[in-house]
C-alpha positions as CSV (number, residue, x, y, z in Angstrom):
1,X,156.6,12.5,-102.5
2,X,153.7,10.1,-100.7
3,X,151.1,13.1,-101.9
4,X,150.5,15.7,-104.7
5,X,148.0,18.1,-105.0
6,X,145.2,17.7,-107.5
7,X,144.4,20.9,-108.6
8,X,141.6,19.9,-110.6
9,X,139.7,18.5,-107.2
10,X,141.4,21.0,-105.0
11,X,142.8,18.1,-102.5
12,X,145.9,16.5,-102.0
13,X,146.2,12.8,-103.3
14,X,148.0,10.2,-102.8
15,X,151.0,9.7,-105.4
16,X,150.4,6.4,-107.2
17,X,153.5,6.5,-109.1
18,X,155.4,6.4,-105.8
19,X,153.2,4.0,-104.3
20,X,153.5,1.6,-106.6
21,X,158.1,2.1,-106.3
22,X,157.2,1.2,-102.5
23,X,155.5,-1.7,-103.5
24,X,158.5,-2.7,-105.7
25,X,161.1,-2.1,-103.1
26,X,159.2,-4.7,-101.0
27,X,158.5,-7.2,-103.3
28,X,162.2,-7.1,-103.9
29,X,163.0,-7.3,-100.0
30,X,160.7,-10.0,-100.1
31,X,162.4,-12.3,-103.5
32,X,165.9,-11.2,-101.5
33,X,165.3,-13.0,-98.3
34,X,163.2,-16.0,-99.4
35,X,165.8,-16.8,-102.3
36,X,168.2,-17.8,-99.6
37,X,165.2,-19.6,-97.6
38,X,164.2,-23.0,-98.4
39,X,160.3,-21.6,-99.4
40,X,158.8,-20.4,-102.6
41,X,160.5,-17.2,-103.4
42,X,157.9,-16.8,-106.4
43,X,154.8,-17.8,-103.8
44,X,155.5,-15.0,-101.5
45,X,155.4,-12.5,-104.3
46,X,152.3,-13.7,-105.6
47,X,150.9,-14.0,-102.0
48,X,151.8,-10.0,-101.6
49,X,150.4,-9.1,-104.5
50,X,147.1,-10.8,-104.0
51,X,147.0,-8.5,-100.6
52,X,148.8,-5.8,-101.9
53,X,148.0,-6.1,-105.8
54,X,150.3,-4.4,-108.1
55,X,148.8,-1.6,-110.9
56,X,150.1,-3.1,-114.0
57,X,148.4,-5.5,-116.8
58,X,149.2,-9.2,-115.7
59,X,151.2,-10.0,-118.7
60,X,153.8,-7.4,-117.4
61,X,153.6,-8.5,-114.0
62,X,154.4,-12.2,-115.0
63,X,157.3,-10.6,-116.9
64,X,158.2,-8.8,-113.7
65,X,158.0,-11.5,-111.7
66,X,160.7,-13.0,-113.8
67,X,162.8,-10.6,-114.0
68,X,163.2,-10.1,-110.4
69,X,164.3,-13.2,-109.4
70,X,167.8,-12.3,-112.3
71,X,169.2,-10.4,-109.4
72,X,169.2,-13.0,-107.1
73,X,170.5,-15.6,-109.4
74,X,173.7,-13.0,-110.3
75,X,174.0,-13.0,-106.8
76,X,174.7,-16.4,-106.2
77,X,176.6,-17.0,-109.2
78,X,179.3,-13.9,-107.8
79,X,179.2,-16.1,-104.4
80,X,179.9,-19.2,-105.8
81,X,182.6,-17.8,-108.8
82,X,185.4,-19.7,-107.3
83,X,183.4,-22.6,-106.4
84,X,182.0,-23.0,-110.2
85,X,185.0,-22.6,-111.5
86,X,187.2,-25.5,-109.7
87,X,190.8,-25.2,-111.5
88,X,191.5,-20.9,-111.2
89,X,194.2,-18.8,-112.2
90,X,196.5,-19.5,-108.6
91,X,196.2,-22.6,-109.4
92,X,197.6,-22.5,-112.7
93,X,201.1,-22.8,-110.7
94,X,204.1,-25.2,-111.0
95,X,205.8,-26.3,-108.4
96,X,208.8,-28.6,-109.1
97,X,208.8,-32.2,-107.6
98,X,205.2,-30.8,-105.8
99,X,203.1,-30.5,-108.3
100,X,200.4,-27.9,-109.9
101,X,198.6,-25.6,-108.1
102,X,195.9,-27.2,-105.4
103,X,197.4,-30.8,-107.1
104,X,200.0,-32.3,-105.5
105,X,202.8,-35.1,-106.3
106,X,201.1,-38.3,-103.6
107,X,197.2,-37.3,-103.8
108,X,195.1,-40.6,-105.1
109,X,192.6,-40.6,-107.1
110,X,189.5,-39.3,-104.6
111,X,191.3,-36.4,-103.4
112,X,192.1,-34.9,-107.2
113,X,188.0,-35.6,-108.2
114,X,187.6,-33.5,-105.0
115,X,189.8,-30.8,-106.1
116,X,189.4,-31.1,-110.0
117,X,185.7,-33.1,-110.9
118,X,185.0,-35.8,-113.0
119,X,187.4,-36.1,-115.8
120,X,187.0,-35.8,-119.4
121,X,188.4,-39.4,-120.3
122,X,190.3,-42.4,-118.2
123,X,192.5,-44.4,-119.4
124,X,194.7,-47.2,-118.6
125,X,198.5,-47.9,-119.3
126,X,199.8,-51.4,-118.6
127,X,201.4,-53.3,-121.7
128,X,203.5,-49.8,-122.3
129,X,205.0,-49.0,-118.9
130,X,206.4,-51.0,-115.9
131,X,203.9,-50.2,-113.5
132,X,200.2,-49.3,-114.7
133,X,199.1,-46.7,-114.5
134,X,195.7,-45.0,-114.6
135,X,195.5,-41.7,-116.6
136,X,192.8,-38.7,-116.1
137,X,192.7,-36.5,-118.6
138,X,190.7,-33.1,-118.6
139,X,190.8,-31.7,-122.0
140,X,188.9,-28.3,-120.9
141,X,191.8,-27.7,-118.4
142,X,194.9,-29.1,-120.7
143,X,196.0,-31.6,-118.1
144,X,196.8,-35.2,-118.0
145,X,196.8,-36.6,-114.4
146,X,198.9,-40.3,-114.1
147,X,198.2,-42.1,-111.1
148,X,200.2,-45.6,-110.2
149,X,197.5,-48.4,-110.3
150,X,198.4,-49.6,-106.7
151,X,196.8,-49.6,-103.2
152,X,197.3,-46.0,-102.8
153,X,196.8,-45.3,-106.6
154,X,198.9,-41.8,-105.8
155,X,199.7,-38.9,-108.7
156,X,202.9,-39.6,-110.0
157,X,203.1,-37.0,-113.0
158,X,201.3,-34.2,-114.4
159,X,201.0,-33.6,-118.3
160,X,199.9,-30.0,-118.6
161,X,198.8,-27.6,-122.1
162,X,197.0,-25.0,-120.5
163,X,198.2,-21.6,-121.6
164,X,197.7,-19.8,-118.5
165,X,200.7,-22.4,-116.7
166,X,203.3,-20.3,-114.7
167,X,206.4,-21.4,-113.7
168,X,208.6,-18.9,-111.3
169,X,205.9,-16.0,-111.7
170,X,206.1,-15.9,-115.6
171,X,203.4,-17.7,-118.2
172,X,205.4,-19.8,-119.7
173,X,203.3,-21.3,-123.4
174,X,204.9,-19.9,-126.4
175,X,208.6,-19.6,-124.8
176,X,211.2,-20.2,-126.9
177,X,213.8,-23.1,-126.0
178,X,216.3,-20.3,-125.1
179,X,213.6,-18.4,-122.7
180,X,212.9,-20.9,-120.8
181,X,216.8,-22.1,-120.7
182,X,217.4,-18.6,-119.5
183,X,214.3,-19.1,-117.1
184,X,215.8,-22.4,-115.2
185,X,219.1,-21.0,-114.9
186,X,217.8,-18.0,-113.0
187,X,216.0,-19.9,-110.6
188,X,219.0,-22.5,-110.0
189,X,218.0,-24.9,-112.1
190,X,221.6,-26.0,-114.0
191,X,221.3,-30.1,-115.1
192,X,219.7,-28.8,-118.4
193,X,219.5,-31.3,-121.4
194,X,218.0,-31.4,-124.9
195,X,217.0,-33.6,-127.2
196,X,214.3,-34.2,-130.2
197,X,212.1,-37.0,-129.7
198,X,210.7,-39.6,-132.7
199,X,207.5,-37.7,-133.0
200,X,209.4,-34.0,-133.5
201,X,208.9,-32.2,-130.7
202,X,212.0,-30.6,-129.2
203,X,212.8,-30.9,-125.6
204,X,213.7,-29.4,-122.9
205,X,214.3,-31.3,-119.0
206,X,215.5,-31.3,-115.9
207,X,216.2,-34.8,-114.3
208,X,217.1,-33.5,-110.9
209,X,213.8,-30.9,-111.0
210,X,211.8,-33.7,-112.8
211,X,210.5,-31.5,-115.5
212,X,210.2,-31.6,-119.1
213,X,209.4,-28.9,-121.6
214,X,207.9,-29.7,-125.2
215,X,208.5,-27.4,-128.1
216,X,206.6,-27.4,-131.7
217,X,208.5,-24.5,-133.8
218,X,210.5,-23.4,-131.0
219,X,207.4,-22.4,-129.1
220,X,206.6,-24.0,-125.5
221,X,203.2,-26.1,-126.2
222,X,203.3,-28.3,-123.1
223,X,204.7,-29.3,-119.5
224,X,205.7,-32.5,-118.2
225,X,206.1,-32.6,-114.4
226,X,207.0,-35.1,-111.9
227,X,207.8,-36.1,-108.2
């Protein structure tokens, strides 16, 4: 209510307690629009208050003050979710002879920073491999990007250990060789071979499909794709 009645002074007053929600409610409209403004969100709080002063001590107002502006950062931290976050869960995808979500077989190297940022660590293959090759690896998202050191300097092949990797709909990490054997088959995959590499990992691959699968203990650790 904007009055009460003081029944000591036999008059109605103005409520206080309301008066000072009001002035909350505004100060609030007021952080909400000049957040997204390029002026001083915090100045034109302070500036209201000096015309409109609030009734609390000033320690508590500078706490308020503070405080207020949380609801604004949330806000933009919601908006900008998918933004922040560059490498999300539809892009977790495999795509045989294509690639891996938003990163495709033929990309160079300044498209993939565009999709992905700044990697963890480069390095670069020559003595080992015919061509060189420069790798990008981002250890946050499990992947190992190979680009061929040419003109174009185009992805070639995808390393990936991320446990939320799907391949035909299904996360695929901690598969057994059999699973994902039954898996290929289903979705028409048939040249399937096997074989155990120097270092002990199983494995699984497709030359056709261009796709090899790497197993520790019978369990899918990581994905080899390529174009």
């Amino acid at each position: 209510r904007f009055f009460v009645y003081n029944n000591e002074e036999g008059e109605w007053k103005m409520n206080f307690e309301f008066a000072e929600i009001l002035k909350i409610i505004l100060i609030g409209v007021i952080e909400g629009i000049t957040e997204w403004l390029p002026i001083s969100s915090t100045g034109h709080m302070l500036l209201f208050d000096e015309f409109i002063p609030l009734d609390m001590s000033e320690k508590f107002k500078e706490m308020f003050f503070v405080v207020i502006q949380f609801g604004a950062i949330i806000a933009v931290i919601v908006y900008f979710w998918k933004n922040m976050i560059p490498f999300k869960s539809e892009n977790n995808v495999i795509e045989l002879r294509k690639g891996y979500g938003d990163l495709l077989f033929g990309q160079n190297v300044e498209q993939v920073l565009g999709i992905i940022g700044k990697p963890s660590e480069v390095e670069q293959i020559g003595e080992e491999v015919e061509i060189p090759t420069t790798v990008l690896h981002y250890d946050e998202q499990g992947l190992s990007l190979f680009f061929e050191t040419d003109a174009n300097e185009n992805l070639v092949c995808i390393n990936i250990e991320s446990e939320d990797m799907t391949l035909f709909g299904e996360k695929i990490v901690g598969k057994t060789t059999k699973q994902i054997e039954q898996l290929l088959k289903d979705n028409g995959v048939k040249d399937i071979e096997s074989d155990k590499e120097e270092w002990g990992e199983e494995r699984l691959g497709s030359e056709l499909y261009s796709i090899d699968f790497y197993f520790a203990d019978d369990k899918l650790e990581s994905v080899t794709i390529g174009r």
